[in-house]
C-alpha positions in Angstrom: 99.0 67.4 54.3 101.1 69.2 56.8 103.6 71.2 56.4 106.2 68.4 57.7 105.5 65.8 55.5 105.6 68.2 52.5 108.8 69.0 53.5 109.9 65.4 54.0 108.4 64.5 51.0 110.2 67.3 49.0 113.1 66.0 50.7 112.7 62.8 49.8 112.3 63.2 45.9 115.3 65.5 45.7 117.4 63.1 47.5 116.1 60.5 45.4 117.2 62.9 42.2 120.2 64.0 43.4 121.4 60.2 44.2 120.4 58.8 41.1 122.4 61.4 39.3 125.4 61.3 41.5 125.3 57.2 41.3 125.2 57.6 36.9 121.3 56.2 36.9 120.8 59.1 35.2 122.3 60.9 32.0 124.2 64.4 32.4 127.0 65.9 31.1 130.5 65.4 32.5 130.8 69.2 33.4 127.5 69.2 35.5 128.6 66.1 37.1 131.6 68.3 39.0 128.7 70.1 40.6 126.2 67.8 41.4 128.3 66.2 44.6 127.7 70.0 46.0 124.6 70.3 45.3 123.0 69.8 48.6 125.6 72.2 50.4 124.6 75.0 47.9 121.1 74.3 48.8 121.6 74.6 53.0 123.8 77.5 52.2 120.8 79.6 50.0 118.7 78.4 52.6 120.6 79.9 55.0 120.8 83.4 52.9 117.1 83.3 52.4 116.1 83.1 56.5 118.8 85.4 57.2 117.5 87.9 54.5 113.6 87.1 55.5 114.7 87.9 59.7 116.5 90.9 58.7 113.6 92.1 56.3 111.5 92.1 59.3 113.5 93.7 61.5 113.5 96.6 59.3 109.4 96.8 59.0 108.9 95.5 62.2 105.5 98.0 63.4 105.6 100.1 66.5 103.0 99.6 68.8 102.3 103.0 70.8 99.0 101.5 72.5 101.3 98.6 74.2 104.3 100.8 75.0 102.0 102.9 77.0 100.0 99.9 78.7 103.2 98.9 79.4 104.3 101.9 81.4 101.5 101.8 83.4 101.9 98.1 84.6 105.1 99.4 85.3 104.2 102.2 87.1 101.4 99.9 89.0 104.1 97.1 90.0 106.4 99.9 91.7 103.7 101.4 93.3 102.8 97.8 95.0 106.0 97.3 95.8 106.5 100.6 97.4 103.4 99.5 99.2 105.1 96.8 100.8 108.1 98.6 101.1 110.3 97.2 99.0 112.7 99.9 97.4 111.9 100.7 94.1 114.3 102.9 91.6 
């Protein structure tokens, strides 16, 4: 099973739950009923909490990489020294 048609199937069955409580099909009580129409805006809003708080946890341990930095340099030193070669000025 992929991980799309979990989703959509996850999807499916708690739009299915969510309509048949918002349509009276079935039973809750009359103070839960004043948040069940908001129900799916809580869930896009946490949602949107929970990626926000996941990118910015991994922004904060995001690993250093001293190996690439220096490759890096070099290629960079390399490409300047080609294109000094062909006399194009470099900084």
């Amino acid at each position: 099973m992929s991980k799309l048609t979990r989703f959509l199937a996850t999807a499916f069955v708690f739009l299915a739950a969510w309509l048949a409580t918002l349509l009276g099909y079935v039973p809750v009580p009359e103070i839960a009923m004043e948040f069940v129409p908001a129900l799916p805006l809580w869930i896009i809003v946490s949602f949107g909490a929970y990626s926000l708080a996941s990118i910015g946890w991994s922004l904060v341990t995001f690993g250093d990489c001293p190996e690439a930095h220096q490759e890096l340099l070099q290629e960079i030193q390399q490409a300047k020294a080609d294109l000094r070669r062909l006399k194009v000025t470099v900084d």
